[in-house]
N, C-alpha and C positions, 0 to 999 in steps of 0.2 A: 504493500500500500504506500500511497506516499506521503510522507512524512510533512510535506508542506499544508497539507489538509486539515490539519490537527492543530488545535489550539494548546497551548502550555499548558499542562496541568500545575495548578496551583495549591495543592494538599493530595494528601491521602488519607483512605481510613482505614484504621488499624482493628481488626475484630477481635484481637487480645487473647486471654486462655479459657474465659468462659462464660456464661452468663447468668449464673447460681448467686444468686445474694449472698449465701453464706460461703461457698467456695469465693467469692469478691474479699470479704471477710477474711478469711484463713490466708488467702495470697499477699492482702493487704499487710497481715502480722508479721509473715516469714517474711517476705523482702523485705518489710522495712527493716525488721531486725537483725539479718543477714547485712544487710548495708551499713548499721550501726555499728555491727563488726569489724566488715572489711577495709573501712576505708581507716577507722582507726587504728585497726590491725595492724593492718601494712603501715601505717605513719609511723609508728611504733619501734618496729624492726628498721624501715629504713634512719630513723632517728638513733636508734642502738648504735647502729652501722655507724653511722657517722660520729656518734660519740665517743664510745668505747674504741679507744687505740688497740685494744686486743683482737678487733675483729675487721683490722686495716689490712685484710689478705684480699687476693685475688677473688674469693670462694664468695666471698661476704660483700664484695663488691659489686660480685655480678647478682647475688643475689637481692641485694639491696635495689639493682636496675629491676629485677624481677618481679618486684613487692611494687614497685611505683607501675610499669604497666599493667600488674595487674588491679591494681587502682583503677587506674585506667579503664582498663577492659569491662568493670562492673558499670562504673559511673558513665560508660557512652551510651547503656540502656537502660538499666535498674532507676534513674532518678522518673526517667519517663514514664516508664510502667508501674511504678507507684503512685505517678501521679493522675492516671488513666485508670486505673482499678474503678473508681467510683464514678468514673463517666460515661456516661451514654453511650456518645456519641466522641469515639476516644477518631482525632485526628492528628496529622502531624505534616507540615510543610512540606513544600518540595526539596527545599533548601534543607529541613531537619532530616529529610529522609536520605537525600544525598550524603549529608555530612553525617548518618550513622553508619551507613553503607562504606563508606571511605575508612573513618574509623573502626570497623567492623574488621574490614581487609588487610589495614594497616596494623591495627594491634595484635590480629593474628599470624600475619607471615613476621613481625618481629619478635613474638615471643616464641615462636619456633625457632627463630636462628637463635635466640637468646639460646634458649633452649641445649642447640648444638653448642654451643660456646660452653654451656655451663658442664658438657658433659666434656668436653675437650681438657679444660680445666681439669675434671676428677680424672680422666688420662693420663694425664701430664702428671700429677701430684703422686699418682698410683702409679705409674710405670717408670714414670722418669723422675724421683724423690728429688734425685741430686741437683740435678738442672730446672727446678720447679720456679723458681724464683727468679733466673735468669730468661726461662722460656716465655713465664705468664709476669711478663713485667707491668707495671702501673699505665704505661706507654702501650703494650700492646693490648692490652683487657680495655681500656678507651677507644685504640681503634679497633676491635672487633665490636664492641659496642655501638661505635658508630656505623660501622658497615650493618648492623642489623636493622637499624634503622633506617638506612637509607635501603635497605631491601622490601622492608618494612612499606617505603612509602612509594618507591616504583610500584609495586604489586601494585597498592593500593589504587595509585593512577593510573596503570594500564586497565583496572577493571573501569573503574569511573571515567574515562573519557571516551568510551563506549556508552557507559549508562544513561550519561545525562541530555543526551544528544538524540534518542530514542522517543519516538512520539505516542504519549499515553492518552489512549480519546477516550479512557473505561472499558470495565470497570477500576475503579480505586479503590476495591478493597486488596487490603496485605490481611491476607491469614496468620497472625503472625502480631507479638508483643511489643515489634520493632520491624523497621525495615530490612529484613533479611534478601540481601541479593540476588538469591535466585528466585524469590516471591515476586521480587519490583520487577525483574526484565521478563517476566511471565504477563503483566501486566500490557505489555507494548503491543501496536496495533501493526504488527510486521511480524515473517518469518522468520525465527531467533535461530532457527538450527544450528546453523555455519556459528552465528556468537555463541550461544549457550555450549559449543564442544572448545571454541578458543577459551572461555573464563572456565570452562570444568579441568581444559588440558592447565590451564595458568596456575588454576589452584592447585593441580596434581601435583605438578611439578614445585612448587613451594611447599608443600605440607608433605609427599613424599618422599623428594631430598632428604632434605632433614631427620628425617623418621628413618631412613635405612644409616643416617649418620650416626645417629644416636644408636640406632643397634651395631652396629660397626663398631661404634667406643665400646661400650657397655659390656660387647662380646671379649674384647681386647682386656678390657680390667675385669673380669670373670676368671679369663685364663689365667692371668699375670695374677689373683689374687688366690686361685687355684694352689700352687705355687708359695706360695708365702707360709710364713709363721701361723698359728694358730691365730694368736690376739693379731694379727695385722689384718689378717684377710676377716673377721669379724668386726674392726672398726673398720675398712675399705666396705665391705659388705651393707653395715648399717648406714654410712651413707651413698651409697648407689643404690640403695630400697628405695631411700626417697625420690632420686629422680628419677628413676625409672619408675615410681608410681605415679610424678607430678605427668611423665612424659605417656602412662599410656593414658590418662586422665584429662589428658587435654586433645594430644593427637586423637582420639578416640571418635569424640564428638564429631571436632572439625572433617576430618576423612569422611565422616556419610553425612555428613549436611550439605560440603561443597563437592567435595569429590565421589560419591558414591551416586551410580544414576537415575536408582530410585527414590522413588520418596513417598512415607508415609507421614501424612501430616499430625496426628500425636504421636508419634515418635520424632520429627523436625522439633518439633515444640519441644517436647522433654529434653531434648539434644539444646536444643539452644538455653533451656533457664538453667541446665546444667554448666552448659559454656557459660553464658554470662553472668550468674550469678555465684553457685556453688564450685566452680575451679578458682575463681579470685577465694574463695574464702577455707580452700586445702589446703592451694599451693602454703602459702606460709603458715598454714597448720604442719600440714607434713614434714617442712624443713625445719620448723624450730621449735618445735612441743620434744624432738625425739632428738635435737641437738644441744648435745653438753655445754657449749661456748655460749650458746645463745642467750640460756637458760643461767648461765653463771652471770655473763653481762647484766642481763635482768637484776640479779641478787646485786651484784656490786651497786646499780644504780637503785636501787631499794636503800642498801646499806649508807648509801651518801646521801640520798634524799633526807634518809632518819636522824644521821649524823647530824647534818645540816639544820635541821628544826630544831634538834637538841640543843647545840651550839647559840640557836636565834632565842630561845625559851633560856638562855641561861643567861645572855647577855641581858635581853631586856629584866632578869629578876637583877 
């Protein structure tokens, strides 16, 4: 059809998870309170990070980059969809649907590459102890940081300067909590085949790279840790549980939402308030509820907090 026929579309509507008053209820409680978590969560750890000189390593660094996008990745839909729960008639711009769409793309193919980075690191620190500190220097963990991000945001534009360009004449509804990308281009009033296989191969190729990367490390400090003393390969062991649990817990979802060709629409759904709600709020459960350093910095900055009020209640008597 041609594209010039079609007036801009200036909103869409979003039909949400359901239409039960008391399910509106229940969803209203758990996000909101999941949000109250996560965002102080992660503020938390990356504030540790930054604090505590003890946790000035490579490991803590990236992990700190990790706690911030996934901040990130909750607040580009969770603020929305709580504030739609109790609306009718739940809408969202052209402009808000784009810019969740972009953000959607971006925070996912970068906390994949994060992802590989952070497993690269536990390589290096496990296979190669001696040279761990020469290999993963302050210099180089900033520039693969920044390359994750700039992979992070190509992705993102190569999907969106397809999207936005696409003529919507309705319907406008998005099945769906938030603008999910393969809902919107579903929407358009042309033949998507040829696009929909280049944004399925684009996503393939960004979320499955990665994913054979990470089993690639994973497999390599398995063997190397194989190998080892008893107590080494069980501290090596306890943390590679966790990225390899953060890593099937997130790949998981995104692989059959974007890259998988079918779709069942509650299961899209569960996939997505899993993605964007509940992985921002593992991830740094998993990495620091079961990590020693983490858990000690918390006490230190407890113990000086206590200090310090004691100190103030003494001075003032």
């Amino acid at each position: 059809m041609d594209a010039g026929n079609h007036s801009m579309v200036s909103e869409f509507v979003l039909l949400g998870l359901g239409h039960s008053d008391n399910l509106q209820v229940l969803l209203f409680i758990i996000f909101f309170t999941l949000y109250l978590i996560i965002v102080p969560g992660n503020i938390v750890i990356i504030s540790l990070i930054i604090i505590d000189s003890h946790l000035h390593t490579p490991m803590y660094f990236l992990l700190a980059n990790l706690s911030f996008v996934d901040m990130w990745l909750s607040t580009n839909t969770t603020p929305k969809m709580i504030a739609d729960i109790f609306r009718k008639k739940k809408t969202i711009s052209f402009v808000g649907c784009m810019s969740q769409i972009f953000f959607s793309q971006f925070i996912a193919a970068l906390e994949m590459v994060l992802l590989v980075v952070m497993a690269y690191d536990r390589y290096v620190a496990i296979c190669k102890p001696l040279h761990y500190f020469t290999i993963m220097s302050l210099r180089r963990c900033i520039g693969l940081v920044v390359t994750a991000w700039v992979i992070g945001i190509v992705h993102a534009m190569s999907q969106l300067v397809f999207i936005v360009p696409l003529p919507f004449c309705g319907p406008r509804e998005i099945d769906s909590f938030f603008c999910d990308r393969p809902l919107v281009v579903k929407l358009a009033c042309m033949d998507l085949h040829n696009l929909e296989i280049f944004m399925n191969v684009n996503c393939g190729v960004v979320a499955v790279i990665p994913f054979f990367l990470l089993l690639t490390s994973y497999t390599h400090i398995l063997l190397t840790v194989s190998k080892s003393s008893k107590r080494s390969a069980s501290k090596a062991l306890s943390t590679c549980s966790a990225h390899i649990t953060v890593m099937v817990l997130f790949f998981g979802p995104c692989i059959f939402l974007y890259v998988w060709p079918l779709s069942i629409t509650s299961m899209d759904k569960f996939l997505a308030v899993f993605y964007s709600v509940f992985t921002p709020l593992l991830n740094p459960g998993i990495y620091t509820l079961r990590n020693k350093e983490i858990k000690s910095a918390l006490e230190r900055l407890r113990s000086y907090y206590v200090n310090s009020k004691g100190k103030t209640q003494c001075l003032e008597t």
